[in-house]
C-alpha positions in Angstrom: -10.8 -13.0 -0.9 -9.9 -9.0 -0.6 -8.6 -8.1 2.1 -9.0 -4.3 0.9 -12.3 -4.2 -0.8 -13.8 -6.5 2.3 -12.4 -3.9 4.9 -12.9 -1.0 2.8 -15.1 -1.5 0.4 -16.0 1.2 -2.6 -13.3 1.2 -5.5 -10.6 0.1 -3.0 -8.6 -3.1 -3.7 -5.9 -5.3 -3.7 -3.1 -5.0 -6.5 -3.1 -7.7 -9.1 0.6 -9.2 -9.6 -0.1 -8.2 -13.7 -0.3 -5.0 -11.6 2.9 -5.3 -9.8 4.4 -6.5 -12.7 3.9 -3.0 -14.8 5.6 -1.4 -11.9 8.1 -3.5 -12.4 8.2 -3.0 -16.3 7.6 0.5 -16.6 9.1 2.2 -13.0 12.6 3.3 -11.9 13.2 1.1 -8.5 15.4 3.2 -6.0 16.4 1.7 -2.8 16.0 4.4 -0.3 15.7 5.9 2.9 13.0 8.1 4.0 13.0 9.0 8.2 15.0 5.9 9.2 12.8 3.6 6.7 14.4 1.4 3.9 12.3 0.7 0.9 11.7 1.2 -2.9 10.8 4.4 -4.2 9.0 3.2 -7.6 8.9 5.8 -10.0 7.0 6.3 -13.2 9.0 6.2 -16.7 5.9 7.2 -18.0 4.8 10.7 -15.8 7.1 10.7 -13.2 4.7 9.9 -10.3 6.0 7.6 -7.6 5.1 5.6 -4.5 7.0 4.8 -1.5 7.2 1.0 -0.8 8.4 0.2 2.6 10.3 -2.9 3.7 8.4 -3.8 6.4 9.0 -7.7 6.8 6.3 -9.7 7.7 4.9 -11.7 10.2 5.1 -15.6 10.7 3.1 -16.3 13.3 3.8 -13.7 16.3 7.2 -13.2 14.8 8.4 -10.0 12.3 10.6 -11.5 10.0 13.0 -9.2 8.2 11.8 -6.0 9.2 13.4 -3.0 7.7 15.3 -5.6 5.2 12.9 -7.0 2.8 9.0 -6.3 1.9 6.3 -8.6 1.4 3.1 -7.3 -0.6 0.2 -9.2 -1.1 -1.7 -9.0 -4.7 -5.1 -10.4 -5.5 -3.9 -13.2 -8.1 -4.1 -16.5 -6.8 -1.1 -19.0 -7.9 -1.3 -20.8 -11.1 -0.8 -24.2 -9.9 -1.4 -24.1 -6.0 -5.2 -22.6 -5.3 -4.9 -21.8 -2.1 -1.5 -19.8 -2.4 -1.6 -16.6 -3.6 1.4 -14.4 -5.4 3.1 -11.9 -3.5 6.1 -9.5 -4.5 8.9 -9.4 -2.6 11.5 -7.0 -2.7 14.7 -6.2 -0.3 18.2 -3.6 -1.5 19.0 -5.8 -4.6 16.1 -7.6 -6.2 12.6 -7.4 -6.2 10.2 -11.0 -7.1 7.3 -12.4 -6.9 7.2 -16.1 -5.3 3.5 -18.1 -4.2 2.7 -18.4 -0.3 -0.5 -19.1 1.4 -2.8 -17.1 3.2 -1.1 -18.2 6.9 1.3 -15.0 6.9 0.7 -11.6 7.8 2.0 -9.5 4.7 1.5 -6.1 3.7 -0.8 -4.7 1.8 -1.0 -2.0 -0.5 -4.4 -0.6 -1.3 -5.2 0.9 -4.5 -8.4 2.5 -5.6 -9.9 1.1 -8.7 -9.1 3.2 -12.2 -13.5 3.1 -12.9 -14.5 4.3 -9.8 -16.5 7.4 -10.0 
């Protein structure tokens, strides 16, 4: 059910939301803009790396939804309750969240390359 490591194969992958969720725990969250694109620049408390994560909106249907406004990433973890709705983070200018949502919506995903792979 990985988009990433189905496409891509190797150590790539999706996030988990435990993922996600250390970002959330142990990053600085700036709301920025880099070449006329909003999003979060998440930076490390621990070493001071950082990642740019654009608000891209995301697709219902044929339509973009909230594009430039609010982000929608995909992780791996499938909801508690619901098992064919999977968590996704969402983030816009003043809060970032992660809410269930099945798989009919075209979200972003951020790839990440597994911490083992040689």
């Amino acid at each position: 059910y990985d988009a990433v490591y189905s496409n891509w194969g190797g150590g790539w992958r999706m996030p988990t939301k435990a993922e996600f969720q250390e970002l959330i725990d142990n990053c600085t969250w700036t709301w920025y803009s880099i070449e006329g694109k909003r999003g979060y620049i998440v930076t490390s408390n621990k070493n001071g790396n950082c990642i740019f994560l654009p608000a891209a909106g995301f697709r219902n249907t044929t339509e973009l939804v909230a594009g430039d406004e609010r982000g929608a990433y995909w992780t791996s973890t499938h909801h508690e309750k619901w098992a064919n709705y999977v968590n996704h983070v969402e983030l816009d200018s003043n809060e970032y969240l992660f809410v269930p949502l099945g798989p009919c919506f075209g979200l972003t995903i951020r790839p990440v390359l597994s911490p083992d792979f040689k």
